[in-house]
C-alpha positions in Angstrom: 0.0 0.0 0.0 1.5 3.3 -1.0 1.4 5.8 1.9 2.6 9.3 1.3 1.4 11.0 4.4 0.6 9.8 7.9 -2.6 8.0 8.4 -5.2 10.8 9.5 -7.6 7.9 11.6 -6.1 9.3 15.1 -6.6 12.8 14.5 -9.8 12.8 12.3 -13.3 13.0 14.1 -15.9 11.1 14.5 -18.3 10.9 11.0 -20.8 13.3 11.7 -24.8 12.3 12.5 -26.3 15.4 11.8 -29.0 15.8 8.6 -29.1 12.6 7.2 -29.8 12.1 3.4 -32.9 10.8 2.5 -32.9 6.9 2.3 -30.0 6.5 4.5 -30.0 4.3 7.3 -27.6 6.5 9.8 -27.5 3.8 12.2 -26.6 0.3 13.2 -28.8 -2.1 12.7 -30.1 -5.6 13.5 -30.2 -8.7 11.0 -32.0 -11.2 11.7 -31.8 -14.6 9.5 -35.0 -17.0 10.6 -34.4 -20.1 8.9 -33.3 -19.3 5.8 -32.7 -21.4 3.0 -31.7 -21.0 -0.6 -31.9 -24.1 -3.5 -30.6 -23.1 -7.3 -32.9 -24.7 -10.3 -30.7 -27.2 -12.4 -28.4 -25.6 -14.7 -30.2 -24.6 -17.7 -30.9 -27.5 -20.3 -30.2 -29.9 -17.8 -33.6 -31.2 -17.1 -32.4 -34.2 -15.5 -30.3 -32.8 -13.2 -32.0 -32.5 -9.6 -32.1 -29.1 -8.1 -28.9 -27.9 -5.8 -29.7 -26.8 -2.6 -26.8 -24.1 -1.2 -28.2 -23.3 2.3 -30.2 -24.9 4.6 -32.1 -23.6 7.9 -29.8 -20.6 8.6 -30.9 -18.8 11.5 -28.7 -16.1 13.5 -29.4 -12.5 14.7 -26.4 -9.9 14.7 -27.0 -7.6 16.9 -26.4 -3.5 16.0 -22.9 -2.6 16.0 -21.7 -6.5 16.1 -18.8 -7.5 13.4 -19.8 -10.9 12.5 -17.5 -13.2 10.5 -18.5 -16.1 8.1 -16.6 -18.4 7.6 -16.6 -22.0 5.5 -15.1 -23.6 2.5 -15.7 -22.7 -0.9 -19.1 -23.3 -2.5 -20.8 -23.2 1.3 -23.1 -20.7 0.4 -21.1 -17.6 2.0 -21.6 -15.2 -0.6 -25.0 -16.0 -1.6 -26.0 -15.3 2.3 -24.6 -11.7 1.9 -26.3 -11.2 -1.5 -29.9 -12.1 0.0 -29.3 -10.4 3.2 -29.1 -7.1 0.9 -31.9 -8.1 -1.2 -29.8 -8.9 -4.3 -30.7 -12.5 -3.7 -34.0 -14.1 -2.3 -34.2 -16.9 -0.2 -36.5 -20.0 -1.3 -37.1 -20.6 2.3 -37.1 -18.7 5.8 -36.5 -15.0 6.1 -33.7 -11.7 6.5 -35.1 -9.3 8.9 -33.7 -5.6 9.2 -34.7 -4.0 12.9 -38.1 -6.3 12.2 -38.7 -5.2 8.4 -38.4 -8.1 6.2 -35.9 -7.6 3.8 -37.7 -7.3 0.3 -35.4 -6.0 -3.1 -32.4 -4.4 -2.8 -32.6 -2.6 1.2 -31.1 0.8 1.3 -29.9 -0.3 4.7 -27.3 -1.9 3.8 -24.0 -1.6 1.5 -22.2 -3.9 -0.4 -17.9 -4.1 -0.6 -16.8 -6.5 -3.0 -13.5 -8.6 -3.2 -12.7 -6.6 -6.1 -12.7 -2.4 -5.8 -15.1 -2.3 -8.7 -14.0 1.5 -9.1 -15.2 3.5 -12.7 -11.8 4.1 -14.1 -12.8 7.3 -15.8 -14.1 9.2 -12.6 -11.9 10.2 -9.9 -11.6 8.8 -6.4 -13.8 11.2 -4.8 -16.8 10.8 -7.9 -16.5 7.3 -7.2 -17.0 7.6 -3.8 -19.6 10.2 -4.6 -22.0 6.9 -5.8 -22.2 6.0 -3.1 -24.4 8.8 -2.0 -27.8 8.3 -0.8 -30.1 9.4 -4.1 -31.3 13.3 -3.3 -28.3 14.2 -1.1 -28.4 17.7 -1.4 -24.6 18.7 -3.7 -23.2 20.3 -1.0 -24.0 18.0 1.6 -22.3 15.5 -0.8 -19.5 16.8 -1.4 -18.4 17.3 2.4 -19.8 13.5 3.4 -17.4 12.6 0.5 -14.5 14.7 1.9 -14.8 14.1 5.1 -14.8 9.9 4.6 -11.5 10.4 2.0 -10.5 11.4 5.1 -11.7 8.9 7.1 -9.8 6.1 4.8 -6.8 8.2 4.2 -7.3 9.3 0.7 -7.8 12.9 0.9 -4.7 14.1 -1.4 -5.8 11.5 -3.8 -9.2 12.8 -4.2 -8.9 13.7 -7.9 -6.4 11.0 -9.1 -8.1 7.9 -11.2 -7.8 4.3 -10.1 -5.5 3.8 -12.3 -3.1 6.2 -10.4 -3.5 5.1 -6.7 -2.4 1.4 -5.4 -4.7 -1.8 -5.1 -5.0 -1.3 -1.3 -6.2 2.5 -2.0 -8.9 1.4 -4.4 -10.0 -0.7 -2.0 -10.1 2.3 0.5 -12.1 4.1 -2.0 -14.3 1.0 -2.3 -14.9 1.2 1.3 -15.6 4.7 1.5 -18.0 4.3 -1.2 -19.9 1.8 0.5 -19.5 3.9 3.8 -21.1 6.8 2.2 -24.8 5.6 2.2 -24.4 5.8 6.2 -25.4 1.8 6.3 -27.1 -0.1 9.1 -25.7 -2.8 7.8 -22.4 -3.2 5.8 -21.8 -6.3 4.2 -18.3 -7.3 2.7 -17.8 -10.5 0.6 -14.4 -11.0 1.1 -13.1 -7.0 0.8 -9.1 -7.9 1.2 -9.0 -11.4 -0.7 -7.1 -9.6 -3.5 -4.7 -7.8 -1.1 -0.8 -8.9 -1.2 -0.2 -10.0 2.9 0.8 -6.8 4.3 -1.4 -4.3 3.1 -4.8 -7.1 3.8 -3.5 -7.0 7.7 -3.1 -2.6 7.5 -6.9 -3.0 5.8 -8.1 -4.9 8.7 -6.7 -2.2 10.8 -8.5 0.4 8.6 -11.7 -1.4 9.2 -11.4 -1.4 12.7 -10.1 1.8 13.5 -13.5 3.1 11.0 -15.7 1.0 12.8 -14.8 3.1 15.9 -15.1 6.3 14.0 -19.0 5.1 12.2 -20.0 2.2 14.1 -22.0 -0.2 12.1 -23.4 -3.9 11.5 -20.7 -5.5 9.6 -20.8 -9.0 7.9 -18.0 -10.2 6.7 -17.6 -13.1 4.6 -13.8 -14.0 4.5 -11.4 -17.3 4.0 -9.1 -15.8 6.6 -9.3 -17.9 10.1 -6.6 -15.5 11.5 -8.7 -12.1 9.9 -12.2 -13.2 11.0 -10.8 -13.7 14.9 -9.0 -10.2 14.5 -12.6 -8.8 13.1 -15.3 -10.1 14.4 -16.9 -10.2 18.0 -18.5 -13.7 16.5 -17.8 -16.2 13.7 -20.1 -18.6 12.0 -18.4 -21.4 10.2 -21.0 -22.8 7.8 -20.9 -26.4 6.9 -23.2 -29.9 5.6 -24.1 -32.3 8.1 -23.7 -35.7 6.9 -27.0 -36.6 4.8 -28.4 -32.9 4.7 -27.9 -31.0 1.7 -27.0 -27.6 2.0 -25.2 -25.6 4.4 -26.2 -24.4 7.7 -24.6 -23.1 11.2 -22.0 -25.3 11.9 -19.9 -23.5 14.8 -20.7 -20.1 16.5 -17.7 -19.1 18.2 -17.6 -16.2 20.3 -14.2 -14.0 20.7 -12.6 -12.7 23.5 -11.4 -9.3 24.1 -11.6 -6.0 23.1 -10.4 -5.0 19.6 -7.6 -4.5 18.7 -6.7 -8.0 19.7 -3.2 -9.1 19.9 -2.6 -11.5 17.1 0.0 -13.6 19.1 -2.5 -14.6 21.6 -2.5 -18.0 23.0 -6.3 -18.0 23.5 -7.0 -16.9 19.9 -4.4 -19.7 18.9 -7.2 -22.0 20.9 -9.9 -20.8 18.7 -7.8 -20.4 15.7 -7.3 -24.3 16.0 -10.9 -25.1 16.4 -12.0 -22.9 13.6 -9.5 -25.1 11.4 -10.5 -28.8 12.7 -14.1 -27.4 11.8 -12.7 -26.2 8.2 -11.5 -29.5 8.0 -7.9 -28.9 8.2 -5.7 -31.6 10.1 -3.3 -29.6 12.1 -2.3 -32.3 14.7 -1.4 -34.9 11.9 2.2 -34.7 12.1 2.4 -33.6 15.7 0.7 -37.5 16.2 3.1 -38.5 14.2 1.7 -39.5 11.2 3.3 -39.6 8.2 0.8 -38.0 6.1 3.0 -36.0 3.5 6.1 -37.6 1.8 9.2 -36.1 3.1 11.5 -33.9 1.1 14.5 -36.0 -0.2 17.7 -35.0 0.8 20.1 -33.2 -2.0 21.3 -34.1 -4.2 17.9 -35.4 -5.6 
């Protein structure tokens, strides 16, 4: 991540709460999944093919201002629990609740950060963020919610440069400001730092946290990262099958300890870390047992 001045989070206030655009949520909210479940139709042509179900009796409440972390293996369903919690999905059974209002076509509630910045690469960082904007914001209301969270991520001397121009992890800062600038009860991102290389995902985890203080929100995160979702979240949900269901449903709830920011050498989130991974399915004790499980290297010369 290129940095060419100090990171303003310390010294910048709060986001403001004052005259809210129209549409905007302007608070955290609560989501509530009761029983959902979601089955795709056979792939097209493929008559024969019986239907695939993808989720299965997925019920959890996050609570306003929680971080939630969701975790599984590929295919689980992850993503296509974000998508219908912000109404660009629909389940075929069960329900998403915002603060009691089912959710029902796309919910101006929420926002959605992608893996990928998705930025328009002839509009500057600050008319990106700009689309962000609740519809009727008044211009120059806009334009100070946009400066004020360029900011917020750090990107406030790159207001007028184009994608092109800034770094991956400062797209991804503009992503997150963009998605920021609807004032969401709920903010829902599918895997935001996947793309990142090592060290600029773990400084983007710290930007998250560190806005989350400034403009607390509901966050659900959908990530791969054991080690991220226990540095996020104040819960995680690993999704899984159980043997002879189809379809994916809660598989662990794991509560963390501590305040955030959490120290990431701790031996209790080493504890947790290694249960998150037995429920992924990865065999971490294997070789500690002794088993020979991997062929060893062969000595040189080969």
């Amino acid at each position: 991540m290129t940095n060419a001045a100090p990171s303003p989070l310390a010294a910048s206030s709060p986001v403001t709460r004052d005259a809210a655009p129209v549409g905007s949520a302007d608070r955290a909210s609560t989501v509530a999944f009761a029983g959902v479940g979601r089955t795709f139709a056979s792939g097209a042509g493929k008559r024969t093919d019986a239907p695939r179900p993808v989720l299965r009796d997925v019920t959890i409440t996050a609570e306003a201002g929680e971080v939630v972390a969701i975790l599984g293996t590929s295919g689980c369903g992850k993503s296509t629990l974000l998508r219908i919690a912000a109404g660009l999905d629909h389940p075929t059974a069960g329900s998403v609740l915002i603060d009691g209002t089912p959710v029902a076509g796309i919910d101006p509630r929420t926002a959605f950060g992608f893996q990928e910045p998705r930025l328009l690469p002839w509009r500057t960082i600050a008319a990106n963020v700009a689309l962000g904007l609740p519809k009727r914001t008044p211009a120059t209301e806009g334009r100070a919610r946009v400066a004020e969270l360029l900011e917020l991520v750090g990107l406030a001397d790159f207001a007028e440069h184009r994608p092109r121009e800034v770094s991956g992890g400062m797209a991804q800062r503009a992503s997150l400001a963009r998605a920021l600038a609807r004032r969401p009860g709920v903010l829902l991102l599918d895997e935001p730092f996947g793309a990142l290389d090592a060290l600029t995902r773990l400084k983007m985890q710290d930007l998250l946290l560190a806005i989350h203080l400034a403009a607390p929100t509901t966050i659900l995160l959908v990530t791969h990262d054991v080690d991220e979702a226990l540095q996020l979240a104040d819960r995680v949900i690993l999704l899984g099958r159980e043997d002879g269901h189809p379809g994916s449903t809660i598989a662990q709830t794991v509560t963390v300890p501590g305040n955030r920011p959490r120290d990431r050498g701790s031996a209790e989130l080493a504890e947790l870390r290694g249960r998150l991974l037995d429920g992924l399915g990865i065999d971490r004790h294997g070789l500690a047992r002794g088993d020979q499980r991997l062929p060893s290297i062969p000595h040189f010369p080969y």
